[in-house]
N, C-alpha and C positions, 0 to 999 in steps of 0.2 A: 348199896347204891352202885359199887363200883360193876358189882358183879351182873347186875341187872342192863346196866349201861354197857359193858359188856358183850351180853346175850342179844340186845338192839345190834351193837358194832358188827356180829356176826350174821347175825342175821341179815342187817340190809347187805353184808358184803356178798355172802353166799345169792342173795337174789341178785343185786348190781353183775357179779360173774354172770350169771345167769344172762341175762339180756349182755354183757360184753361180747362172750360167745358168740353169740347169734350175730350181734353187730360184724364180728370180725369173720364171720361168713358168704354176710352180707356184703360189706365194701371190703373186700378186699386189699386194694389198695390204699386205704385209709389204719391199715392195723395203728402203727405206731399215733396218731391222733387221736384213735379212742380209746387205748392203752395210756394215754397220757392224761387226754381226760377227764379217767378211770379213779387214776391214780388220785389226781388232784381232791376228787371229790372227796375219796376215802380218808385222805388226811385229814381235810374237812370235818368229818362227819367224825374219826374219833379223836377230835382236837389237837391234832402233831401239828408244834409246829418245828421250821429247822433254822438251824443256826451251825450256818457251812464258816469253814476256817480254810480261806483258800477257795482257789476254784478249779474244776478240772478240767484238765488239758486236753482240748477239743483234736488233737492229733494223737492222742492213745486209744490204742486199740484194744487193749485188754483192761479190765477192772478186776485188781484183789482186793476183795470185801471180807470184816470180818461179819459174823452171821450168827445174830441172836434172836429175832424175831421176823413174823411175813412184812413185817412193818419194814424194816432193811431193802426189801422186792420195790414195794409200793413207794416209797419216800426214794429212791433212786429212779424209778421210772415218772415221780413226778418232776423231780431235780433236774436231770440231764436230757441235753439236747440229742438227737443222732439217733439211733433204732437199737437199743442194745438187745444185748441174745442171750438169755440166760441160759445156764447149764444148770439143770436138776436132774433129780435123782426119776430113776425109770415111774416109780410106783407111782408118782403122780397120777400120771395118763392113764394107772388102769381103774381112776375114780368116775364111776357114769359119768357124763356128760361133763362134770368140773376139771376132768383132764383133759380135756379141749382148749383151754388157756395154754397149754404148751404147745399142743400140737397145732392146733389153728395162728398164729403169729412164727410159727418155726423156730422156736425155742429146742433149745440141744439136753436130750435123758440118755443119762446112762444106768445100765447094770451096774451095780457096785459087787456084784457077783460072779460076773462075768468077766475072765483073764481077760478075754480079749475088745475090755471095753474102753481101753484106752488108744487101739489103732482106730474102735470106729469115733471115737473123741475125735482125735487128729485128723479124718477124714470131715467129720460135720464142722468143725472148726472151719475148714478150711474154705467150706460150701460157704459161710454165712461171714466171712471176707472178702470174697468174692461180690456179695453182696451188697460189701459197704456196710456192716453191722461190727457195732462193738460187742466183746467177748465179757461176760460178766461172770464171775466166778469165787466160790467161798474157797477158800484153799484149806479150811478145816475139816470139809467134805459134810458137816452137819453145823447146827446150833451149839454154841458155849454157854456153855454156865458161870456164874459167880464171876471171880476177880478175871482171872487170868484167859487166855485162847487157847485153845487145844491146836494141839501138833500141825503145822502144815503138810497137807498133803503133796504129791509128786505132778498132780496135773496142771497146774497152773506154771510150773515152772518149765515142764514140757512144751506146753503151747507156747509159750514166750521163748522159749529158745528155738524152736522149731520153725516159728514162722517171722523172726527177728521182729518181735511184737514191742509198740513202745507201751511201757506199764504204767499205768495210774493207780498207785494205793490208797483204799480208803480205809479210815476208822471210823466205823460209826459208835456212837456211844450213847443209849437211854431207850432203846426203840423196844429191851422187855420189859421197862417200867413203865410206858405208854401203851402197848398191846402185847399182855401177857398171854401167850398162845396155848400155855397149859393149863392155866388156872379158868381161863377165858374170860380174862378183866381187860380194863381198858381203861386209861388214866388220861386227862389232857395235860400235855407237858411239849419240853423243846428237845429235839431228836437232834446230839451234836453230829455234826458231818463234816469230817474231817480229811480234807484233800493234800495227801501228803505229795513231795516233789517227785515227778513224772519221773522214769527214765526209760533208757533201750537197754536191757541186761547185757553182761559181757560173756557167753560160754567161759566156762572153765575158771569162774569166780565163783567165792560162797554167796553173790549177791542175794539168793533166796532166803539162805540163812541169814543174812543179816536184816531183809526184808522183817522178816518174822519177828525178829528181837525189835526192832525197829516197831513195828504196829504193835504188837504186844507191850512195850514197855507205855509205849503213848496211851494207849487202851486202857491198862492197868493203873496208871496217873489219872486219868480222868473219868473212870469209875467208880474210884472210891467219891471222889470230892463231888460227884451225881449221885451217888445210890446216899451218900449223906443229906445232899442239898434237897434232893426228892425227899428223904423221910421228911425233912425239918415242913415244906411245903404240905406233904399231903395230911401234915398232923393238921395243920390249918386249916386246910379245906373242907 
């Protein structure tokens, strides 16, 4: 059932993109509306719901996310006010037409190949501040597995130092037991969204590192006591 339910989640997503595209061609100046929209329905439709602890601080300009499912994308763009700007990976864009979701709302891809994709990071950053847009960013640079978060990367710590960005941390916790993007299941359950305390980093402190130990240890508490609480639930169901 799950798997079946699943293949539905997929399926209307990859059409709903389908006509988003076209819409955000279309009005133009309406991206952030129908991207919100978007979002809302797809929670909808594979039964996320959320359960935020805290709420985030409408003067930060950057988001560290951690990043385990597309569900993390969608439940944050339905969440937050304001026009965030994701940063993903190049290969997106060169999917026919479904990499148009980045490039049509001005979302920021890099080469993870390319030395020199972190000056033009630093430059598109800087376009889409200019803009009034907040900076959305996984600092693992991919998806995590199991208990714990993998390494932060260097970019997130760059952009916020570079452009004395105020930081909003978030933890998210349940979003690949509700849309499992490898198995391609799909479970209705509550997506914890967790808004840790804002700040403006200091140069030449470990604030990153302690960032990390910081999201990670809270991630890691409230993982287990989820991936337990889900089994117990979906034996029921």
């Amino acid at each position: 059932m799950e798997k079946l339910r699943g293949l539905f989640v997929y399926g209307f997503g990859f059409f709903s993109i389908s006509i988003v595209v076209i819409l955000l061609y279309l009005f133009n100046s309406k991206h952030r509306a129908i991207r919100k929209v978007w979002a809302k329905v797809q929670t909808t439709v594979m039964g996320a719901e959320f359960q935020t602890f805290k709420e985030a601080d409408k003067e930060a300009k950057i988001y560290i996310i951690n990043h385990r499912s597309m569900l993390d994308i969608i439940a944050l763009e339905a969440l937050l006010d304001g026009n965030p700007c994701w940063i993903g990976k190049k290969e997106i864009t060169k999917i026919p037409f479904f990499g148009r979701i980045m490039s049509a709302p001005k979302m920021i891809t890099i080469d993870r190949q390319d030395k020199r994709g972190i000056i033009h990071l630093i430059k598109e950053v800087k376009n889409r501040l200019e803009d009034n847009r907040e900076i959305m960013i996984f600092p693992e640079g991919t998806r995590s597995f199991g208990e714990g978060l993998k390494k932060f990367k260097s970019g997130a710590k760059i952009i916020a130092e570079k452009y004395n960005l105020k930081v909003q941390p978030v933890v998210l916790v349940g979003s690949e037991f509700i849309l499992d993007s490898k198995k391609i299941k799909t479970h209705p359950g509550k997506l914890e969204v967790h808004f840790l305390k804002s700040f403006t980093p200091k140069k030449d402190t470990p604030w990153y590192e302690d960032l990390e130990k910081e999201m990670g240890d809270l991630f890691v508490k409230r993982y287990r006591e989820y991936r337990n609480n889900f089994g117990v639930n979906h034996e029921k169901s």
